[in-house]
N, C-alpha and C positions, 0 to 999 in steps of 0.2 A: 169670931175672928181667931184664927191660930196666931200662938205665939211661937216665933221661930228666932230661934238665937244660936250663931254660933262662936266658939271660943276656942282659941288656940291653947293647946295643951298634950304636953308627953310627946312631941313630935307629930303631932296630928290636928287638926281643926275637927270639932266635933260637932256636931249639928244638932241642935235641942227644938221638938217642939211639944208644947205643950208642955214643960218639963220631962218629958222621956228624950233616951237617947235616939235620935232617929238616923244616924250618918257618921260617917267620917270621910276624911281626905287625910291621908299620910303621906308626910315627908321626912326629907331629910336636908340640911343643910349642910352645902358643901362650900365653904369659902364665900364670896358671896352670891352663890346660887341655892334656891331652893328649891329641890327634887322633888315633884310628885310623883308618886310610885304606886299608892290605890286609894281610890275613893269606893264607898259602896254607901246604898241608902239602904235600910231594914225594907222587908217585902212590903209588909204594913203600911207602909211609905210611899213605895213607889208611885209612881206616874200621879203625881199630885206637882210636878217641877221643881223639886225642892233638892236633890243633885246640882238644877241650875244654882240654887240658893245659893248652896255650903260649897262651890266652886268658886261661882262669883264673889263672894265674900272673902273664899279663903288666898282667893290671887289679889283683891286688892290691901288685905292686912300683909303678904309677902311684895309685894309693891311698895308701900306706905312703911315695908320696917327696911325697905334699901335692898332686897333682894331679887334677883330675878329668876326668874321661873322655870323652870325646865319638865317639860310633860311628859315623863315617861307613862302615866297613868294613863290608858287610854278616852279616858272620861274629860278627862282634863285635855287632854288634846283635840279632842270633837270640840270641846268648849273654845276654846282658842282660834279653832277652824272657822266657828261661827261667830264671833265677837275678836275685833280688831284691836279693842280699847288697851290691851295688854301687852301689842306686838314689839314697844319700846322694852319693855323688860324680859322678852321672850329669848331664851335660846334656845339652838336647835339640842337633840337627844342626838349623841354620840356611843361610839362602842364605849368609846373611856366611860362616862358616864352611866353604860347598863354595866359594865366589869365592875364599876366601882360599886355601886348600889347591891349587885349581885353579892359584892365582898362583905357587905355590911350585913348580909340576912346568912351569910356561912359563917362567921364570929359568933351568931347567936341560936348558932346551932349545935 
């Protein structure tokens, strides 16, 4: 049995299994939305479902801390597309919303 855990940390949910890193999903919180912007899982990883994992986990810890979602992530939006259970906390992805996020990655440039 894999051990699969993941933990919110630095702006990101991290996906652990077996004690290695195997994932992330990055955000960012804006007021109270939370921006997904990218998720990726290690090659090693892949097509095992565990993208579905550290998505589904990391939208209902952004649920459960009062924030709503916003998928600019395209992983994160497929995931949305197919699972309903989120669509109370969902907002749509706006220009303001990619100009703002875009702002935040040329500050740390």
């Amino acid at each position: 049995m894999t051990d699969t855990e993941v933990l919110r940390k630095d702006n990101r949910y991290e996906l652990w299994v077996d004690g290695k890193l195997a994932g992330l999903a990055a955000y960012a919180d804006r007021d109270e939305q939370r921006v997904f912007h990218h998720t990726e899982v290690n090659h090693a990883y892949r097509g095992q479902g565990l993208s579905t994992v550290l998505i589904e986990r990391a939208l209902a810890d952004a649920k459960a801390s009062g924030k709503r979602i916003v998928p600019v992530c395209p992983a994160v939006a497929a995931y949305l597309g197919k699972h309903d259970g989120f669509a109370d906390v969902t907002d749509p992805v706006t220009d303001e919303t990619l100009d703002w996020i875009e702002g935040l990655f040329d500050k740390k440039r």
